[in-house]
Each structure stands twice: as structure tokens, then as C-alpha cells.
N, C-alpha and C positions, 0 to 999 in steps of 0.2 A: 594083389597084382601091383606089380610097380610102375617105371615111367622110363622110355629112352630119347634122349638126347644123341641125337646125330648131328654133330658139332664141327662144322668147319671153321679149323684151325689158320686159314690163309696161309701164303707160303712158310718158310722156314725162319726171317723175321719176325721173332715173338712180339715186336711191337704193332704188328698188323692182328694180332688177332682182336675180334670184337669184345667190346663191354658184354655184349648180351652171351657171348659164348663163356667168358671170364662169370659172369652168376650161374651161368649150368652147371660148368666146371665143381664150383664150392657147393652145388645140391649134392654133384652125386658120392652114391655110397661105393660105386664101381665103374672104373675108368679101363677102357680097350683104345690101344691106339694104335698107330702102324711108323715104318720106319723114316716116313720124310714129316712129321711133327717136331716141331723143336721140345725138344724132352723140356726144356724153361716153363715152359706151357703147365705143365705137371706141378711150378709150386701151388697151384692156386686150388691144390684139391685138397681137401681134409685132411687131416693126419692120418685118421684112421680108414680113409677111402681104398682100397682093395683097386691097385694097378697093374694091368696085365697089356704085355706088348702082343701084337697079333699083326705085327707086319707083315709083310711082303716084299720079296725082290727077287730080279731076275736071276731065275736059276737054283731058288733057295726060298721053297714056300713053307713060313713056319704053322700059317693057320691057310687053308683053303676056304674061299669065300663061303661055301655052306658050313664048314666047324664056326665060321665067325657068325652067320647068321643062329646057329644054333646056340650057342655060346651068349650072344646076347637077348636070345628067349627065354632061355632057362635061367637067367639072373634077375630077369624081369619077373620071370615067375615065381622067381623065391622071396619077390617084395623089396630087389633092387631097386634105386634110380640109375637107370645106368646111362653113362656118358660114351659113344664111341665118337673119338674122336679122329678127323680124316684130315688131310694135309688139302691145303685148296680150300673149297667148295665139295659140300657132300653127293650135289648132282651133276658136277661137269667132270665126266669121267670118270668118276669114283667109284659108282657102285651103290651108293645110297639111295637109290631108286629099289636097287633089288632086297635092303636091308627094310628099308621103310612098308615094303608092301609086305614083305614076312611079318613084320609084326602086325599088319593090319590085318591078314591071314589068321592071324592069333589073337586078335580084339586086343592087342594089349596098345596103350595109349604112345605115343610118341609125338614130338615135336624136330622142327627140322629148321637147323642154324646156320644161316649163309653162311660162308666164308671168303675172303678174298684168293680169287683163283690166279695162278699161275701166268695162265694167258694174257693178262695186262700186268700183272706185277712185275713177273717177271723181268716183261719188256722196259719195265719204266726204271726198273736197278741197271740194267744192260744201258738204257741212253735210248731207249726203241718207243717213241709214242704211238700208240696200238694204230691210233688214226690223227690224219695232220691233214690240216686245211690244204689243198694245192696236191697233194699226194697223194693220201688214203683218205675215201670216204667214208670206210665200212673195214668190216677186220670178220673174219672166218673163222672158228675153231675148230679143228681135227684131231680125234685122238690116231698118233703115229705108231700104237702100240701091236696094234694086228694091223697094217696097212694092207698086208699081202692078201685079205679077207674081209677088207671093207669095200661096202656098195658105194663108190665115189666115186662120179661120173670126173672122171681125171680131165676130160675134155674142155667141162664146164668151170671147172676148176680154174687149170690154166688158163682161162678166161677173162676171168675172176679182177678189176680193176683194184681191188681193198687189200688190206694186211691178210696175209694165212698164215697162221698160227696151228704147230701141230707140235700138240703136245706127250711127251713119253717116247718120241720116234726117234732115236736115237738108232736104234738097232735096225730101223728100217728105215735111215735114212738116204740107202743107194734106190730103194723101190720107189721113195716119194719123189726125189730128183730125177730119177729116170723115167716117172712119169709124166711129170711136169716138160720135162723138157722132148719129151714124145708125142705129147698134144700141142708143139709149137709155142711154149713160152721159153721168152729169149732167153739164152743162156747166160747173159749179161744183167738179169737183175739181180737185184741184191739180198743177198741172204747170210742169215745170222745162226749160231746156234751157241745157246746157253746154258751153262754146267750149273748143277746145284746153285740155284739163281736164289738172290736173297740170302744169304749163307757167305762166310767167310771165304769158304772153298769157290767162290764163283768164276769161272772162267767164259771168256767171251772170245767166239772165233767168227770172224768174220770175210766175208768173200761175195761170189755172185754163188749161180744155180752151177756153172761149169769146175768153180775148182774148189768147194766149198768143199767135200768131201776128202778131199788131197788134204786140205787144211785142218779138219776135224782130226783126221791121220793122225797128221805130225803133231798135233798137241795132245794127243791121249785123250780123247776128251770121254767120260764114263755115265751111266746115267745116273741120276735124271737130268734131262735135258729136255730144252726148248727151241725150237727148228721154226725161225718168224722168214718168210717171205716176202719180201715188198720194198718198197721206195722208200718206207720209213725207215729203212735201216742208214739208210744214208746219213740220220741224224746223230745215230750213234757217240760220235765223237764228239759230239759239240754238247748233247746233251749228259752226259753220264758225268751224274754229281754223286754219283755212288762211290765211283773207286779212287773218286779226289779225298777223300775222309783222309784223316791221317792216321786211323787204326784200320783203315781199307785192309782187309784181308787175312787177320790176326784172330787168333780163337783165342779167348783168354779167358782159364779156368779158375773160377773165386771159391774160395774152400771155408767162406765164413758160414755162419750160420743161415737159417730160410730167411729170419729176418733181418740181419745185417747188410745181405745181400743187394738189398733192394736200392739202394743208392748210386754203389759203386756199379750197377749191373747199367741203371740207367746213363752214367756218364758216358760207360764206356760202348753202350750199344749209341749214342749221338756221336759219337767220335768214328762211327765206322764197325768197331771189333764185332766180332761174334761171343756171346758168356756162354760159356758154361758153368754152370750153380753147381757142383758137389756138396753137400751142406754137413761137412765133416765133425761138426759139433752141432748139436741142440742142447738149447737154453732151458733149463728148468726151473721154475721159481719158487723161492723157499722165504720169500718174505715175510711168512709169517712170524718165522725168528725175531723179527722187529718187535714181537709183543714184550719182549724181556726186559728193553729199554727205556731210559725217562730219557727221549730225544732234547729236553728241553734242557739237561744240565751238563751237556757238553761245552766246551770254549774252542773245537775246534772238528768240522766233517771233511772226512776225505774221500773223491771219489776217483775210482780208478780206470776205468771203462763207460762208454753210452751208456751200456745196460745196467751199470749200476745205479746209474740217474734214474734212467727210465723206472726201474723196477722199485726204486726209494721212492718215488715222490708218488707213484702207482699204489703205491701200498698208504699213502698218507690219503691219499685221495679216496680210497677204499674203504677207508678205515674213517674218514673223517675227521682228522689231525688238523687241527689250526696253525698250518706252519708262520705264524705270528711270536707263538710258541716256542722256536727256533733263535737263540740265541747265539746259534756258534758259527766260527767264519768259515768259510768252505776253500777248501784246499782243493784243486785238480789237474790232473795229468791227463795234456793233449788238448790239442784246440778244439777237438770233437768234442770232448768230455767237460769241456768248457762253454762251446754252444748250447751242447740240450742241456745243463745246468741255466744258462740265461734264458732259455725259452720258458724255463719254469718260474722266469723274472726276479731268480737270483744274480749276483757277480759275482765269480770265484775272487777272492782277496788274495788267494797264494795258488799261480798258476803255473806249471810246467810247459813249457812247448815240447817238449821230448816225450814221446811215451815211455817212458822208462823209472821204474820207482826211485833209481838212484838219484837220477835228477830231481827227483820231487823231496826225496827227504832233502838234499844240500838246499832246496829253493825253502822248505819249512823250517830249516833252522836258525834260518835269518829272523826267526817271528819266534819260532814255538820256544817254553821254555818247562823248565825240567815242574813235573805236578800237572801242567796240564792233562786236560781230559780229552780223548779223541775217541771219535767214533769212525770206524772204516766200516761200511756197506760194501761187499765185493763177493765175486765168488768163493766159493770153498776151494777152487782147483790151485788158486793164488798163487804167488811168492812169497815169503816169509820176509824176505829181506825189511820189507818197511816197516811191519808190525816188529819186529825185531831191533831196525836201527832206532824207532822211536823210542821202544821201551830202555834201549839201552842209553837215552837220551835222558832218560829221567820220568817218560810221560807215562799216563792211566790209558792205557790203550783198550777197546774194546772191538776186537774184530768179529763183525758180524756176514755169517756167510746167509747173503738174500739170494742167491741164484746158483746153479751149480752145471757146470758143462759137462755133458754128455757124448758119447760117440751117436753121431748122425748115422745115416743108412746111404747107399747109392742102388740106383735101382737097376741100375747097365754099365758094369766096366767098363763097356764100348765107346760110351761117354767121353772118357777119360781120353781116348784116343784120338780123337777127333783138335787135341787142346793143342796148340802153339806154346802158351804161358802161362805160368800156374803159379799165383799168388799168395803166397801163408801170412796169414797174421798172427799165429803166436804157435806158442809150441805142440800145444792142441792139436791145432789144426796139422802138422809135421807126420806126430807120430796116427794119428786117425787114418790119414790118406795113404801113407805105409800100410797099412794093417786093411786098409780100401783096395788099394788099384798093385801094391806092390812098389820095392824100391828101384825095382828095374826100369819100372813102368816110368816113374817119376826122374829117374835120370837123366832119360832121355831128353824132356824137357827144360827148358828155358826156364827155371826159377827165380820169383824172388822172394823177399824177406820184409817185412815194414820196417824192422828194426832189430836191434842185436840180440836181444834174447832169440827173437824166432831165428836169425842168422846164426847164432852158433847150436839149437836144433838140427838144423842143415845141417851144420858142418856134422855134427857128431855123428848123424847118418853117412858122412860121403855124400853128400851133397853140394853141389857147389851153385852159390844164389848172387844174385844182385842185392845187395840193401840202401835201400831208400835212404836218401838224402835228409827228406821230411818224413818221419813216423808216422805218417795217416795216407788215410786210401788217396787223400789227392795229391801226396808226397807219391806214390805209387803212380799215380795217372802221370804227374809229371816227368817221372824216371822212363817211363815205359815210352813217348812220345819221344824224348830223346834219345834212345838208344835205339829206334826202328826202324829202320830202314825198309820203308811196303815193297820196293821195288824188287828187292833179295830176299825179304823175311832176315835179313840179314842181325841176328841181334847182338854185340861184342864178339863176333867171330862166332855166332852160337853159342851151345852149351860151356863155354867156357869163360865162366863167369869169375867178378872179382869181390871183392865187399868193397865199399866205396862210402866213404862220410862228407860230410860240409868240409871237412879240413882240405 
């Protein structure tokens, strides 16, 4: 018999989910989740973990809550750990009351994962503090999802001095206002209602109890939504440090690998954006190729990539290599590739700012001379160009392929849909996402490029990209902040993009 985790996820901001739900996550062998989960959530499951969506939405039920109760027994029973993972909190309004007793119904063991729920989160991305000294003492929850069928004494309700929060009532928000304002609450208080809150997509409509629904109108507003009643809205404006960010509103899809990801994902989720992860290549390491080599009688290493640091000195480390050992000066392309080189408390002697190999053999020439010995650690997928311009230099080149890039998987198209801007970093990543989501798909988007190889990828598709000023992801962050416009989504007129250099 195995084990289920009922794992709230909190809202749709993947940096509110818990530590404790992030180690469930990497137990289990099988992962159920539904549609308001931020799909990010999902790198933190095993490679080989078995993920199945089992959502819900109005009008369009892909699993009915007993296939999912069922579904999560019999995976148990076959010596799963299984994860279902729920957006929120698995017990306010969710349904993991009814999932938790089934398996207790079946002696099968479970554990139950708070999560940050909607009803405050939400409120506090909006500008809305659930409760404020002077105005709300207390704050209410209602799910708004069957109003027309719930036992709520509407009376007492409208009574009610504190925040009321009713969450999912979107679709029956003319019942909840017509009831409130049927029991004598004034039609003059103030009310809120929030669109996929925590989420890029977030939309905020605000009014009282009388014209709040005119308002919801005219903005299209769709679920899921959150409908806060009370005096606390009035703070709205004053407090909402949400949609001040200067990527406020922006989905920005990163197409690097699961672990490349993890930096650039962090910047841009503090700046405001929404990520979406596509992990269009996976890294595979083949450093054992390194056994061929006397590292020590080199006079010159070049590295071309993070990964190739990481995965070189990984392998020395593994292996027990006395990089003392190490004679030769290090050559590297990119300020990144020059970083995690010094972290390993080396100095590159001959370094590129450009990511581009052209720039690094014209920067090695000034040093290298024709007999030298070079060792290049890089992927197999490479360019030829450097190991080519060297050898035709005169030098002993030795290219060794330690890692080799693969095509990633994506688990939901739909993903893809949801992006504003979609970031390449190299050619890789171009033709993968093609072969992913389609070129129709990617057109439509706001692209860009790090730099020229991956920009003339683009072009060769019909593609038309932005490329970065500076070749690294914070050359990227910085292009993207300047050309945004949150108020329009407004990016160079839209998809009609230019290539653009330092010059």
C-alpha cells in the first residue's frame, strides 16, 4: 500500500507554495492536479514521476470528483506515493475533506498539506487587507459556487460588521448582491471582485453592492474570481503593491532547460511577471568522456556555457582530481560563464563579454599561439566554428563533448497560450519549441533572442525577435523592462519586432 499527499498548492503565485508541500512534491511517484495550479509547481517532481491533470472547470468536467477519488485509490493501491495537488487550501472549498475520508474508508495512509488560500491572498495582491483595525474586525468565507443552494442565513449575513469573502461566485454574483442588498445592507458599501488573482492575467473591478455587477459587465471579467465585501476595499488603492511591479501583468515563457531556469524565473517572478517554464532542452551529462584526458598538460581551457563549468569541475570533484593539477589559463564566453568559473575560485585570464564564439577566438588570439594545447569541455550539439578557427590557428585542440542537449517534453500546450513573451536562448531552444507548441503558435508572440546565433534561428523560421543588447539573461531582463509598456502590454508596436545591437 502506498501514501497520499493532499498538497495545497496556494494560489496561482508559485512563490507562495510551502517548503513542506515542495518535499511532498519530490516523494511522489504520481502527481493529479487540476486547472488553477500554477503548472511551475510541477518542476519540483521527479523526472520520472507520472503527471496527470484532472481538472475542472465550468462547463467542461474532465474528471468528476468520484473518477478522482477513485483514481487516487487505486494508485495508492498499486504502491504509489501519490501527490494530488489542489490550488488554495485542500479544506476550504476544495473537496479534500471528501478525498481524505475515502481513503480513510480504504485504510490507506494520507497526510494533509495546508496551503495558502485565496480568501486572504488574494485579497492582499488586489490592495484588500482581509481585516483593518478601524474597519474590519473579523472577515467571513463563502463558497459563491452553488449560492442558489446554500443554507446562509442572508439576513445575518448582511449583518455581518467584518470582510465577506466569497469565493468561485462569479457566476452567481447577481444572487449574492441581491441578497445582501434584500436583507438591508447598504447599497453604498464597497465591493470588489478579482479575476485570476495572483496571476499575470489579474483584473481588479471595483464599485459598491449597487453598481458592482454593471461594472463586472463592462470588463468581461471570467472565472475564477473573488467577490470581498466590506470597508476594506476602500484600501484598495493605496495599498496595492502588486500591480506597481514593473513586469505587473506580463507572462513570460523561458524555454531554457529545468535547471537553467531557476534564476532567471526568480528575477522575473520579483519584478512582477508571471513564468512559464517550457524546458525545451534537457541536459545530459556525458562527463565521463573526461577519463581520456591528462587535464594537466594543457596550456590553455575554454569554457563555453554555465553548464560546462558546472559539469567540469563536477566531474573533478567526483572523481577526486587535484585541480592544483591544472596548469592551463582559462579562457571564457559570457559574464555567466565567467562567474560560476570564479565560484570555483578560479579567474578566467581570457574573457569574452559577448556570448558568441566569434568574439572569444578574436579575444584568444591576442594570447594563444600557433602549438598550443587547448582543451574545450562543451556540449556535443556545439558550433564548429571555434574548434575549427583554432585549429586553423595552428593550435592542438581537443574537443570534449561532457553534456549533450536533448529535446525536453511539455506536458500541456495550453501552457504555451497563456505567454505574453517567450524568451530563446539558443538554437536549441528555436527549433524544440517549433516541433513543441507549433510555428503558428510562436508567431503570434512577442519574441526574443539573447543573441545573434539564436536571432538568425528566428529569422530562418520567419520569426521576427528582439535581441538583446547584453547576451545573458540579465541583458534579457534589462531589454524586456525597457520596451514594456504594463499599462498597454504595449511591446515595440507588438509582434513587430526589430534586431537591435549596442551600436
Amino acid at each position: 500500500m502506498g501514501k497520499v499527499y493532499l498538497i495545497g498548492a496556494g494560489p496561482y503565485d508559485e512563490e507562495l507554495i510551502t517548503l513542506k508541500a515542495i518535499r511532498a512534491i519530490k516523494e511522489c511517484t504520481v502527481l493529479l492536479y487540476d486547472r488553477l495550479v500554477n503548472p511551475n509547481i510541477l518542476k519540483y517532481a521527479n523526472e520520472n514521476c507520472e503527471i496527470l491533470f484532472c481538472g475542472k472547470e465550468t462547463g467542461c468536467h474532465y474528471k468528476t470528483q468520484s473518477e478522482i477519488n477513485e483514481k487516487i485509490v487505486n494508485m495508492a493501491k498499486m504502491g504509489h506515493i501519490v501527490g494530488r495537488i489542489k490550488g488554495g487550501d485542500p479544506y476550504v472549498f476544495g473537496r479534500g475533506g471528501e478525498e481524505a475520508l475515502r481513503l480513510y474508508e480504504e485504510g490507506i495512509e494520507f497526510e494533509v498539506i495546508s496551503g495558502i488560500t485565496s480568501a486572504i491572498s488574494v485579497l492582499n495582491y488586489g490592495g484588500i487587507p482581509v481585516t483593518h483595525r478601524g474597519l474590519s474586525q473579523s472577515f467571513h468565507v463563502f463558497t459563491g459556487k452553488s449560492a442558489q443552494n446554500l443554507d446562509i442565513d442572508w439576513k445575518l449575513v448582511s449583518r455581518l460588521k467584518g470582510t465577506l469573502v466569497f469565493l468561485m461566485g462569479l457566476e452567481n454574483i447577481n444572487i449574492i448582491v441581491q441578497n445582501l442588498l434584500n436583507e438591508g445592507m447598504d447599497k453604498n458599501t464597497p465591493c470588489c471582485v478579482i479575476m485570476d488573482g495572483t496571476s499575470s492575467k489579474q483584473k481588479k473591478v471595483v464599485g459598491n453592492l449597487f453598481n458592482i455587477i454593471e461594472k463586472v459587465n463592462e470588463k468581461k471579467l471570467q472565472p475564477p474570481c473573488v467577490i470581498v465585501v466590506g470597508e476594506v476595499v476602500k484600501l484598495n488603492d493605496k495599498l496595492d503593491w502588486y500591480s506597481r511591479k514593473p513586469l505587473y501583468g506580463l507572462n513570460v515563457c523561458i524555454t531554457r532547460s529545468k535547471e537553467q531556469c531557476k534564476e532567471i524565473t526568480s528575477k522575473l517572478l520579483k519584478l512582477g511577471a508571471t513564468v512559464t517554464e517550457i524546458n525545451t532542452i534537457r541536459i545530459v551529462e556525458t562527463a565521463e568522456n573526461l577519463n581520456y584526458y591528462d587535464l594537466h598538460e594543457y596550456d590553455y581551457i575554454v569554457f563555453t556555457s554555465v553548464n560546462g563549468v558546472k559539469i567540469f569541475f563536477d566531474y573533478l570533484v567526483n572523481v577526486k582530481y587535484d585541480i592544483r593539477r591544472i596548469k592551463a589559463k582559462i579562457a571564457s564566453i559570457g559574464s555567466a560563464t565567467s562567474n560560476e568559473i570564479i565560484k570555483r575560485g578560479l579567474i578566467p585570464f581570457i574573457e569574452c563579454e559577448k556570448f558568441v564564439a566569434e568574439d572569444l577566438f578574436e579575444s584568444m588570439k591576442k594570447h594563444i599561439k600557433p602549438k598550443d594545447k587547448i582543451l574545450i569541455p562543451r556540449s556535443k550539439n556545439a558550433r564548429s566554428f571555434l574548434v575549427d578557427s583554432l585549429k586553423g590557428y595552428g593550435c592542438i585542440v581537443d574537443e570534449v563533448a561532457i553534456y549533450k542537449v536533448e529535446e525536453g517534453k511539455i506536458l500541456d500546450k495550453g501552457f504555451f497560450n497563456e505567454c505574453d513573451v517567450v524568451f530563446f536562448t539558443s538554437p536549441s531552444t528555436v527549433k524544440n519549441l517549433i516541433r513543441m507548441v507549433g510555428i503558428d503558435s510562436i508567431k503570434k508572440k512577442v519574441c526574443f533572442s539573447i543573441g545573434p546565433i539564436t536571432y538568425d534561428e528566428l529569422c530562418k523560421n520567419g520569426i521576427k525577435s528582439i535581441m538583446c543588447d547584453k547576451y545573458t539573461t540579465d541583458g534579457f531582463i534589462e531589454k524586456l523592462i525597457s520596451v514594456y509598456d504594463k499599462n498597454n502590454k504595449c511591446i515595440l508596436g507588438g509582434a513587430s519586432c526589430i534586431k537591435e545591437t549596442e551600436d
